[in-house]
C-alpha positions in Angstrom: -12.0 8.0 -15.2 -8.9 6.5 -16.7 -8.6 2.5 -15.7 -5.1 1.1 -15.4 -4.2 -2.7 -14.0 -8.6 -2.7 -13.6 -7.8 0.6 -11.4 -10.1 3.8 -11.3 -6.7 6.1 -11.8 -8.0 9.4 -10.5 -8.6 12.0 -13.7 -7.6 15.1 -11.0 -4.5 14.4 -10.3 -1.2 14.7 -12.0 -0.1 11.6 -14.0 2.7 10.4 -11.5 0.8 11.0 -8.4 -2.3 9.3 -9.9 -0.1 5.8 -11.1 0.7 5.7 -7.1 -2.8 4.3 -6.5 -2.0 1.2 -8.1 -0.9 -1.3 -5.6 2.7 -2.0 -6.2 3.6 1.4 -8.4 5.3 4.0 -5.7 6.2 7.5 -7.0 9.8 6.1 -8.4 8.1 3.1 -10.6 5.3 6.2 -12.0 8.4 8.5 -12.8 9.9 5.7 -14.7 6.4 5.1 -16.7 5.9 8.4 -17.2 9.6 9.4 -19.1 9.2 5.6 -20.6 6.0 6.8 -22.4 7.6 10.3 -23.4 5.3 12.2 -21.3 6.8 15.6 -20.4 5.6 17.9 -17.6 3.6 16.0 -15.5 -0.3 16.8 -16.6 -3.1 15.7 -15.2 -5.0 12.5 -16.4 -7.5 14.5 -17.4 -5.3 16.1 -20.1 -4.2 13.1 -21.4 -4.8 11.4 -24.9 -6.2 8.3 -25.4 -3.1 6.9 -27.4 -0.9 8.2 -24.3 -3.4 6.3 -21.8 -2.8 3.3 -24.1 0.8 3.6 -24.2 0.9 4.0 -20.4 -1.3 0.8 -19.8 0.7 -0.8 -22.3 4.0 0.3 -20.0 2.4 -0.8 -16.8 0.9 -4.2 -18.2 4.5 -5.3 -19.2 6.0 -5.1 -15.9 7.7 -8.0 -14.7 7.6 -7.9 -11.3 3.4 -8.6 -9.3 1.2 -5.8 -9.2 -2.3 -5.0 -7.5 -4.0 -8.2 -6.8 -0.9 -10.8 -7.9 1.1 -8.8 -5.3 -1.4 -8.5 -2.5 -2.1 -12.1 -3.0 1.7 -12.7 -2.8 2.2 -11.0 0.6 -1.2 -12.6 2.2 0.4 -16.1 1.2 4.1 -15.1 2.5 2.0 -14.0 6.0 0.2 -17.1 6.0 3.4 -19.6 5.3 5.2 -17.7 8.4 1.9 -18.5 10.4 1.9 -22.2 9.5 5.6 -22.8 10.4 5.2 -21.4 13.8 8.2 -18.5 13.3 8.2 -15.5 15.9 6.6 -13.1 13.3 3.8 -15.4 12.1 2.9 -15.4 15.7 3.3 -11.3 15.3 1.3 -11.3 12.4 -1.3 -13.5 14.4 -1.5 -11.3 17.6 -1.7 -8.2 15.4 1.5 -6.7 17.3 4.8 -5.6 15.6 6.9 -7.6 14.3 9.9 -5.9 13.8 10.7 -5.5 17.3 8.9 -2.5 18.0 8.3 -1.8 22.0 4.7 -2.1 22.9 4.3 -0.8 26.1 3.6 2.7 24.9 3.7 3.6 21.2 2.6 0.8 18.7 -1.4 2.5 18.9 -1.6 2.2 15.3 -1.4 -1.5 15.0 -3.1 -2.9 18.8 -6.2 -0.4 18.0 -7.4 2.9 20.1 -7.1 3.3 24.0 -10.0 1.0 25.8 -11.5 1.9 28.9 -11.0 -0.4 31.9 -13.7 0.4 35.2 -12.2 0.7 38.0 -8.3 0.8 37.2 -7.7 3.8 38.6 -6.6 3.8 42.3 -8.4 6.1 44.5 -5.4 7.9 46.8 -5.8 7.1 50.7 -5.2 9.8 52.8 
């Protein structure tokens, strides 16, 4: 395996789509990398030479802008600065709810968890 930004980079998967699994690099930022470094066609990892691995870890070391644990570290501390100041999306964040003003009362399964069971919610119809 091929390791980028201390990343496993999978060695099945085409160049661009591989790059994706490097927190911070989306498939734009891998296309950029990838015509950057002269690499034409798209080939798997696998196919690649060790002086074109270098050249794209070289590429991806010298971005400016925070990537894998800079940027995760980043958005954990922006989370936890809204939380301390008391704003309506810290208290989101908090609650594990949306906070982009979402409905909740259906929808919005993904982020408050599965379904759970109450006994005896269901009314029983009287005849």
């Amino acid at each position: 395996m091929a390791i980028v930004k201390g990343i496993n980079i999978p060695d099945n998967k085409r160049l661009e789509t591989a790059l994706t699994s490097i927190f911070g690099i989306g498939l734009s930022r891998a296309k950029k990398i990838v015509s950057k470094a002269g690499i034409e066609g798209n080939p798997k990892v696998s196919d690649l030479t060790q002086e074109k691995l270098n050249l794209i870890r070289s590429l991806v070391d010298s971005f400016e802008e925070p990537l894998e644990g800079d940027l995760r570290r980043s958005i954990r501390d922006d989370i936890k600065r809204l939380g301390d100041i008391k704003t309506y999306r810290g208290d989101r964040h908090r609650r594990m709810l949306p906070v982009r003003g979402q409905r909740t009362k259906t929808n919005a399964r993904t982020k408050r968890g599965r379904r759970i069971a109450i006994a005896g919610k269901k009314q029983v119809a009287k005849h």
